[in-house]
Residue frames relative to the residue before (quaternion, step in Angstrom):
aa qw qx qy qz dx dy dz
X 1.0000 0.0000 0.0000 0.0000 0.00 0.00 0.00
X 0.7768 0.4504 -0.2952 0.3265 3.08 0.99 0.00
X 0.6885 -0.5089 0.1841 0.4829 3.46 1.62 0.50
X 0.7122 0.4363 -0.4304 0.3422 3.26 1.14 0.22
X 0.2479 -0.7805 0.5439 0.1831 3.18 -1.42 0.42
X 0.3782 -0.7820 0.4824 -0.1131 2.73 -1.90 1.08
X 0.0696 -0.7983 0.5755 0.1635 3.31 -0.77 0.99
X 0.7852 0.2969 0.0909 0.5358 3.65 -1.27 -0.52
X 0.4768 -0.5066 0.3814 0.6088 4.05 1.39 0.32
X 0.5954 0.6020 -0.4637 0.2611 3.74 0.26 -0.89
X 0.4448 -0.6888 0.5425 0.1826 3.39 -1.10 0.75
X 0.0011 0.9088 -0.4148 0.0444 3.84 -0.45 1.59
X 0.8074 0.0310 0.0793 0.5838 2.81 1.68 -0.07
X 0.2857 -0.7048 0.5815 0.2889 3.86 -1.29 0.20
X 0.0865 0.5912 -0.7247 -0.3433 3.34 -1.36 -0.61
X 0.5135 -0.7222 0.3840 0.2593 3.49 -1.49 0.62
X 0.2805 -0.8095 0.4953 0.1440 3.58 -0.74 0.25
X 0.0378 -0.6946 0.7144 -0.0755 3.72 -0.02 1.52
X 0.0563 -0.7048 0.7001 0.1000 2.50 -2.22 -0.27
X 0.0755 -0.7834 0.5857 -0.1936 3.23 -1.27 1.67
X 0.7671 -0.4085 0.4364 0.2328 2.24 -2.31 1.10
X 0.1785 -0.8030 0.5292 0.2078 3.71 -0.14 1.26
X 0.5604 0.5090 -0.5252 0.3886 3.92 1.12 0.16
X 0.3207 0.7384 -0.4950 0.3270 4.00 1.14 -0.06
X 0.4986 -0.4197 0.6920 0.3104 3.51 -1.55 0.95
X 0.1632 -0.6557 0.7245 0.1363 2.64 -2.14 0.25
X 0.3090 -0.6577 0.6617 0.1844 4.15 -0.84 0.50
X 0.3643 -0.6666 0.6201 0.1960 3.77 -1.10 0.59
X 0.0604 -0.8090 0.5802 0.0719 3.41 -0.90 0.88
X 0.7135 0.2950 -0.0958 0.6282 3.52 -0.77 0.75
X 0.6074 -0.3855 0.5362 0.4417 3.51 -1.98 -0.30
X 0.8850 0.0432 -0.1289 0.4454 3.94 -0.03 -0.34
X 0.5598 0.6492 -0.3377 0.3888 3.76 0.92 0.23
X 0.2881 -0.7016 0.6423 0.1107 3.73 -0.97 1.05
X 0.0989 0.7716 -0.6178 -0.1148 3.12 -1.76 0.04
X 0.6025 -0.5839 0.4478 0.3091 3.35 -0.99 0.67
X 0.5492 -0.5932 0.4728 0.3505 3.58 -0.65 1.49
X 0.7006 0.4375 -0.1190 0.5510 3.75 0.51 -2.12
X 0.4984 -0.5205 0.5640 0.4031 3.46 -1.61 0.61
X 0.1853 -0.5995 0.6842 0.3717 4.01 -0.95 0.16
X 0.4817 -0.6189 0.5959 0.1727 2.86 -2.01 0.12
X 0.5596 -0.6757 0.3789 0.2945 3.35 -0.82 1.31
X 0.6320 -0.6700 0.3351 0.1982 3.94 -0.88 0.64
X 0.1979 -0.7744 0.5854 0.1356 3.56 0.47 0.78
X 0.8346 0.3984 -0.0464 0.3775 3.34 -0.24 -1.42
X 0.0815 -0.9220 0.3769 0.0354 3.56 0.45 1.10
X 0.4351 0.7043 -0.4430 0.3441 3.92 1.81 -0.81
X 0.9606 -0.0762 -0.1198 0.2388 3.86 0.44 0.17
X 0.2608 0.5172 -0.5935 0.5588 2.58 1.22 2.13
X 0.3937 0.7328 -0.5520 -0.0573 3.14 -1.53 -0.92
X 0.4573 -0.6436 0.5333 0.3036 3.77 -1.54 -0.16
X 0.1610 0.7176 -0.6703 -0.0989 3.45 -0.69 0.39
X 0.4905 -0.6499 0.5681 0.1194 2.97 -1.81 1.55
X 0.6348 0.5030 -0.3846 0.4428 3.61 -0.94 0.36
X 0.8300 0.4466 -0.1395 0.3035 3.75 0.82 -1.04
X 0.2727 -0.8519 0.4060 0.1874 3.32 -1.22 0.33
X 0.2861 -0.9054 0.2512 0.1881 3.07 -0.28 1.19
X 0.2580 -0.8640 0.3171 0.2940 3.74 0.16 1.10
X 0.6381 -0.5974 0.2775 0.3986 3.71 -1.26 1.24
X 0.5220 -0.6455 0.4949 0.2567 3.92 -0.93 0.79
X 0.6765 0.4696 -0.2582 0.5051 3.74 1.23 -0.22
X 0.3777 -0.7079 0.5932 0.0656 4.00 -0.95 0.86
X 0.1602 -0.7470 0.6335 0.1224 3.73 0.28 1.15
X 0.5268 0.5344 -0.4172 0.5126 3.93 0.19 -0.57
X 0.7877 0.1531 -0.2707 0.5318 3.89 -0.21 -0.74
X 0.6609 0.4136 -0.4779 0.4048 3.84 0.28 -0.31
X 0.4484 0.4750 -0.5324 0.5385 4.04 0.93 -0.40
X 0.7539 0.4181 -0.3770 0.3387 3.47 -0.23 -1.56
X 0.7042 0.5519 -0.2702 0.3557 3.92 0.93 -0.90
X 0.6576 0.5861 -0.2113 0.4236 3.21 1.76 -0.93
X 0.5017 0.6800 -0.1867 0.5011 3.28 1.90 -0.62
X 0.5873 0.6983 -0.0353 0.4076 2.79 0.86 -1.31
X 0.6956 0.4724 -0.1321 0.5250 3.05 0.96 -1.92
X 0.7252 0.6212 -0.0111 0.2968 3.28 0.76 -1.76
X 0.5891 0.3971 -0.2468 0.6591 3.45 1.93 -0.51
X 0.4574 0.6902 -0.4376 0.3507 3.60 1.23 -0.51
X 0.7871 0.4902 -0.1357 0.3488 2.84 0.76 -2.30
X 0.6422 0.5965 -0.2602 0.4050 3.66 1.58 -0.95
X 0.6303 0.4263 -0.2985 0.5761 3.47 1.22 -0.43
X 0.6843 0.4895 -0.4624 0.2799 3.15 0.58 -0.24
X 0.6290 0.5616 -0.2219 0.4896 3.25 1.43 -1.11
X 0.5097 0.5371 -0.4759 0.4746 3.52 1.19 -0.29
X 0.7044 0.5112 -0.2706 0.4116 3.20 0.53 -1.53
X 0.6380 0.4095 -0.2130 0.6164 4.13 1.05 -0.37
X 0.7057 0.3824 -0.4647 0.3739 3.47 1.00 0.74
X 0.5192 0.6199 -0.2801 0.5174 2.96 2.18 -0.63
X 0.7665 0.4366 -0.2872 0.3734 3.38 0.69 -0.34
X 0.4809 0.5814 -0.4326 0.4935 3.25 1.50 -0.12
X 0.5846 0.5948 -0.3777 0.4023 3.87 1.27 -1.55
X 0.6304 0.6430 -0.3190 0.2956 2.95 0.78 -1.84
X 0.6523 0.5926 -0.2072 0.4249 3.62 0.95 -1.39
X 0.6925 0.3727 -0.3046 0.5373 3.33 0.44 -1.60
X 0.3653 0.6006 -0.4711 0.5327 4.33 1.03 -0.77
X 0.8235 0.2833 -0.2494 0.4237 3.82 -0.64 -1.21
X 0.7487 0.4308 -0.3327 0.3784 3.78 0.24 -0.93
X 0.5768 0.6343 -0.2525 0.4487 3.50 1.22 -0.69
X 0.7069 0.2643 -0.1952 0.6264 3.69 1.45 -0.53
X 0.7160 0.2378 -0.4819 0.4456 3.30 0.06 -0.59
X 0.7560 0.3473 -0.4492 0.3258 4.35 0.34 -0.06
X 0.2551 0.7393 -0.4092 0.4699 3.16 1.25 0.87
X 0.7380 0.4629 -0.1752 0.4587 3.29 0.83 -1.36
């Protein structure tokens, strides 16, 4: 629980444990890596953090509802633009007769 890791019991390594202000900015580091704008501060208080080795951790995000949301999104945007092409017709429809007259 406290970030190290272990192989064979032997001790190979750490990973660190901070902790932040989850409204903080973040800066991109590298090709796939984030950082906290502010320095965080290392964890004192370990009863309800920790690392466990062996596990996987599953992804916080439901592709199924975000397709189904993106879809969703995407017919919005198509009716709308229909609906902002009819009204342009509609227009060029109204100026075309009444300056006609």
């Amino acid at each position: 629980a406290d970030g190290s890791l272990r192989q064979n019991d032997q001790l190979v390594g750490a990973i660190g444990l901070y902790d932040f202000d989850p409204g903080d900015n973040f800066v991109r580091y590298g090709n796939s890596g984030i950082v906290p704008a502010r320095t965080p501060e290392p964890v004192t208080d370990r009863s309800n953090v920790g690392v466990a080795q062996g596990f996987l951790e599953e992804s916080n995000v439901n592709p199924v509802l975000e397709m189904t949301r993106l879809i969703m999104v995407q017919r919005a945007f198509e009716n709308t633009a229909a609906l902002i092409r009819q009204s342009a017709s509609s227009t060029d429809d109204a100026i075309k007769t009444l300056g006609s007259k």
